[in-house]
C-alpha positions in Angstrom: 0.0 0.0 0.0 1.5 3.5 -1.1 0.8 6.6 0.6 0.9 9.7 -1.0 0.4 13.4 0.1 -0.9 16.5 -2.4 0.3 20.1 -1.2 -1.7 22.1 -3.8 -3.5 25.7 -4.1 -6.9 26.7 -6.0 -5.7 26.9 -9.6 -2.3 25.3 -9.2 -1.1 21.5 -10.0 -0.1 19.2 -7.9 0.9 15.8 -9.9 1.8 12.6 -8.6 3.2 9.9 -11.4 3.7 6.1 -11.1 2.3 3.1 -12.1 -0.4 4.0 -10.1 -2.2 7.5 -9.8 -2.0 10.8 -10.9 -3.4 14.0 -9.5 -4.3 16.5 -12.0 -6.2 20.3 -11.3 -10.3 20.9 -10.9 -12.3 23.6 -11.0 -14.0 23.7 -7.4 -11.5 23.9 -4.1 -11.2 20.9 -1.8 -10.7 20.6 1.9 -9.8 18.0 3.6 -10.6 15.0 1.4 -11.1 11.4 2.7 -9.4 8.1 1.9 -9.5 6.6 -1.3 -9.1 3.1 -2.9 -8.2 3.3 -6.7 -7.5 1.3 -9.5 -4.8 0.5 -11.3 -3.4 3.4 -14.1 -6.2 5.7 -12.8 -6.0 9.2 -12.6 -8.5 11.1 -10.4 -8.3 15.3 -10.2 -7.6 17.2 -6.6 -7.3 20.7 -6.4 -6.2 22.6 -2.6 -5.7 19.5 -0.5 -4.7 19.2 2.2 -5.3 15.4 3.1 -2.9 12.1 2.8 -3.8 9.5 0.6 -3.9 5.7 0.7 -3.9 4.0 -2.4 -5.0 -0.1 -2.9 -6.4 -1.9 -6.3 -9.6 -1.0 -7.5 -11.7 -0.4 -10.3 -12.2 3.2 -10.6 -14.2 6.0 -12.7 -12.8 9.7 -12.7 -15.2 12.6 -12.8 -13.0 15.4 -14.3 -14.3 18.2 -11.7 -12.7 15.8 -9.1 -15.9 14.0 -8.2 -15.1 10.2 -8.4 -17.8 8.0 -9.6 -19.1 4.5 -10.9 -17.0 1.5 -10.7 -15.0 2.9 -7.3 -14.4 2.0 -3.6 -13.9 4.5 -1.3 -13.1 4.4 2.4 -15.0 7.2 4.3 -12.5 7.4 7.1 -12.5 10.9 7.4 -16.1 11.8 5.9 -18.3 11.1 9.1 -18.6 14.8 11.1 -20.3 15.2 14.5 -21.2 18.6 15.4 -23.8 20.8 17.2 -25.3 23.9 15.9 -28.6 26.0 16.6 -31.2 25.3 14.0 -32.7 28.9 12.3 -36.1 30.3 11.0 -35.2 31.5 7.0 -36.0 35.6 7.5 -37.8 34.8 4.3 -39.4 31.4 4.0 -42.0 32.0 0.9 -45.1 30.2 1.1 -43.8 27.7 3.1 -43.1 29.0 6.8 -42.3 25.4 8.4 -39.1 24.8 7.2 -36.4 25.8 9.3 -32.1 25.2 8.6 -28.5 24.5 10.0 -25.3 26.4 8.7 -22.7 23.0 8.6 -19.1 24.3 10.4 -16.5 24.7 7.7 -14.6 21.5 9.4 -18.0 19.3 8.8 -18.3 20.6 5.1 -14.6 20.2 4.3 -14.9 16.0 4.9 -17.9 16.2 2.1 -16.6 14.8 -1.1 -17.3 18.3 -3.2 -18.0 21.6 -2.7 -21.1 21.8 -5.0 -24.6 19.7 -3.9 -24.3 16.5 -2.2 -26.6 14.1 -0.8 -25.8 13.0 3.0 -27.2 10.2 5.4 -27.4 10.9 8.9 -28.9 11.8 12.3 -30.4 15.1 14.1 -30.9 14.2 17.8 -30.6 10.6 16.8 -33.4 10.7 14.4 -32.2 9.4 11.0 -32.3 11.0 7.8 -31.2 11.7 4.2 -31.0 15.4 2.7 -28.9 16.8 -0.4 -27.0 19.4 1.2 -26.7 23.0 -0.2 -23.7 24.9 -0.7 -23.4 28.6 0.9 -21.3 29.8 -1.3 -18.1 30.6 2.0 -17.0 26.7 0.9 -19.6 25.2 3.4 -23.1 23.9 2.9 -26.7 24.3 4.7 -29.2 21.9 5.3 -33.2 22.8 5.1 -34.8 20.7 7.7 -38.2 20.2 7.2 -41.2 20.8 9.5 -42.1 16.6 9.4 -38.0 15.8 10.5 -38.2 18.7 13.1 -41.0 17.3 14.7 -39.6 13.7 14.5 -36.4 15.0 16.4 -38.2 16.9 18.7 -37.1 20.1 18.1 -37.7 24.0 16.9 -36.1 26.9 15.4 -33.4 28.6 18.4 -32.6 25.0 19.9 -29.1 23.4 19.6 -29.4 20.1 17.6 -26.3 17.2 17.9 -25.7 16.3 14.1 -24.0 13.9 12.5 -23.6 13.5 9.0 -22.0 11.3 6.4 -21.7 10.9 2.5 -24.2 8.4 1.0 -21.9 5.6 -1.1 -23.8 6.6 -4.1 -25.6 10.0 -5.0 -29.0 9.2 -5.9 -30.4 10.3 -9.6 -31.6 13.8 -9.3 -35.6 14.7 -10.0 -35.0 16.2 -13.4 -37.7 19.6 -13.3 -40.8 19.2 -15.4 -39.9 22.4 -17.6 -36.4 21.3 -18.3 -37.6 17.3 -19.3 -39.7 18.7 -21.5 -36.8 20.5 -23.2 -34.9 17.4 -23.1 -38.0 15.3 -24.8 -38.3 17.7 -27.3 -34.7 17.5 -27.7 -32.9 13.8 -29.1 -29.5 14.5 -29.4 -29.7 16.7 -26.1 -31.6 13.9 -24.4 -28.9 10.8 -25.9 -26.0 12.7 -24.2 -28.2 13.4 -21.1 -28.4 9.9 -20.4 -25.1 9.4 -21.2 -23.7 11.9 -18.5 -22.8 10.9 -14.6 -25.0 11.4 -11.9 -23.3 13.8 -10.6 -23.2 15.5 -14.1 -26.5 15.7 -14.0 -27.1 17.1 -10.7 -24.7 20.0 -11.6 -26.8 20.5 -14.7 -30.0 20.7 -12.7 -28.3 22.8 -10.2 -27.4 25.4 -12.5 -31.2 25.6 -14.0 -32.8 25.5 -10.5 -30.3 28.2 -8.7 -31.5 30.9 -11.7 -33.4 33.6 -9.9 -35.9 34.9 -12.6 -38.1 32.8 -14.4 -36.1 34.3 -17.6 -32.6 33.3 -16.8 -34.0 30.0 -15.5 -35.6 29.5 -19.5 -32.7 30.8 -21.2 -30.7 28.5 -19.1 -32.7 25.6 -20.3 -32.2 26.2 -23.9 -28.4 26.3 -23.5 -28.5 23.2 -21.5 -30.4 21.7 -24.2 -28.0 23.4 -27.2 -24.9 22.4 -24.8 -25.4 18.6 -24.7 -26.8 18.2 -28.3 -23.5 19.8 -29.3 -21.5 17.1 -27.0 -21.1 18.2 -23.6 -21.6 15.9 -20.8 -20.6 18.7 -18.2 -22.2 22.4 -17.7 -19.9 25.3 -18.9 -18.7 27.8 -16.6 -20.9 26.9 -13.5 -19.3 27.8 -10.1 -21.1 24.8 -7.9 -19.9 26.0 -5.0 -21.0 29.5 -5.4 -17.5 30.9 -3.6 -16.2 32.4 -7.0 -19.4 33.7 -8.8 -21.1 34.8 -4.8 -24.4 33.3 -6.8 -25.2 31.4 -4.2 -25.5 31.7 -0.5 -27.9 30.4 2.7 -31.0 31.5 3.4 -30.8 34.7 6.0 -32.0 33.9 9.4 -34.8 35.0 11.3 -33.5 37.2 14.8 -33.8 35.2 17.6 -32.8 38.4 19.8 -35.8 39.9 20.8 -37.6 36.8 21.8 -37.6 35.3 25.0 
C-alpha cells in the first residue's frame, strides 16, 4: 500500500506519477478530502488539498471536476462529522413557513466529497435522515430541515441540535424539473447525451437551472442546456457549484432570535 500526500492551491497542480495514480487540477477547491481506494493506471483530479492518501487496487471511474464516480471504492475514514449547531427560521421562507435550517461548520463541510450539492445520510438528535445538502457559497453547505424531520427529532427553530452526518456511497439520480424534461423530450441529441452523463453531471446541470433567480434566466438556461449537450457536452460550462467564485449562491438569512424570550 502507497501513501501519498498532495500540497496544492486553488488553480495550481499538484501531480503525482507512477504506475499508479496521478493527480491533475479541478475547477471547485477541496478541503480536507477522505481516503480513497483506486485502481490501477487511474487518474483522479484534486485541487487545494490538504489530506494524505492511501492507495490499494480497484476499479475506478474519474469525474473530471474531481468528483469520483461509478466503478469505485472508497473508504470514508474521514467523511463522518459530529457537530452541534442552533437550527434557524429563513427571515424569508415563501409560502412555506415550516421549514427551518442548520449552517454545517467549515470543518463538517470540508470532509464532504465536493464543494457543490451532495446528498448525506445521517442523524439530528438521533433521528435518521437523508438530505442533499446545499452549498453557501463561503465553501460550506446548509441543510433545510423540514417541519415533518423537526417534529420527529423533537425540536424548533433557536434549539441546539447534535448532528451527525455522512456521505451516502452513491448519489441518488436527481428529479429532473418538469420544464427542463420537456426541453430534453423535445430535444434527441440533447436527451442521448443526457443519459449518457454521470449522476453527478447531472445534478450539476439541474443545479445550475434551479439556482436561476428569474423565471427568464432560468428559461434561457434551459435552452443552453439543451444546445450544450446536443452539441456534446456531458458537463455544464462555466458553472461555479460551490457558489464561492461567482457569490451566486448563498444560505437563506435567518430569522432574529434576539428579541424573543
Amino acid at each position: 500500500m502507497r501513501a501519498g500526500r498532495c500540497r496544492s492551491r486553488t488553480h495550481e497542480t499538484c501531480r503525482k506519477t507512477s504506475s499508479r495514480v496521478s493527480f491533475l487540477p479541478v475547477g471547485e477547491p477541496v478541503g480536507r478530502v477522505p481516503t480513497l481506494v483506486l485502481g490501477e493506471e487511474s487518474s483522479m483530479s484534486i485541487q487545494n488539498c490538504s489530506g494524505g492518501f492511501r492507495f490499494a487496487p480497484g476499479p475506478l471511474s474519474s469525474d473530471p471536476l474531481g468528483v469520483l464516480v461509478g466503478e469505485m471504492a472508497m473508504t470514508q475514514v474521514d467523511s463522518k462529522s459530529r457537530f452541534e449547531a442552533k437550527l434557524l427560521r429563513p427571515a424569508k421562507p415563501g409560502s412555506d413557513t415550516s421549514w427551518t435550517f442548520v449552517v454545517l461548520p467549515k470543518d463538517a463541510s470540508a470532509r464532504l466529497p465536493r464543494r457543490g450539492r451532495t446528498t448525506v445520510e445521517g442523524k439530528i438528535n438521533g433521528h435518521q435522515f437523508q438530505a442533499t445538502l446545499e452549498p453557501d457559497g463561503q465553501l460550506s453547505h446548509w441543510l433545510q430541515v423540514s417541519r415533518e424531520l423537526r417534529e420527529a427529532a423533537g425540536v424548533d427553530a433557536g434549539d441546539i441540535v447534535t448532528l451527525e452526518l455522512m456521505p451516502v456511497e452513491k448519489e441518488p439520480e436527481p428529479d429532473i424539473p418538469s420544464d427542463f424534461l420537456e426541453a430534453l423530450s423535445a430535444a434527441p441529441e440533447a436527451r442521448r447525451v443526457w443519459n449518457d452523463t454521470t449522476t453527478i453531471a447531472r445534478l450539476d446541470w439541474i443545479h445550475w437551472i434551479t439556482s436561476a433567480k428569474q423565471l427568464k434566466t432560468r428559461e434561457k438556461r434551459i435552452g443552453d442546456a439543451c444546445d450544450m449537450l446536443a452539441s456534446g457536452k456531458k458537463r455544464v460550462c462555466c458553472f461555479d457549484q460551490s457558489g464561492y467564485y461567482s457569490k451566486a449562491l448563498q444560505a437563506p438569512e435567518a430569522a432574529d432570535f434576539s428579541n424573543r424570550t
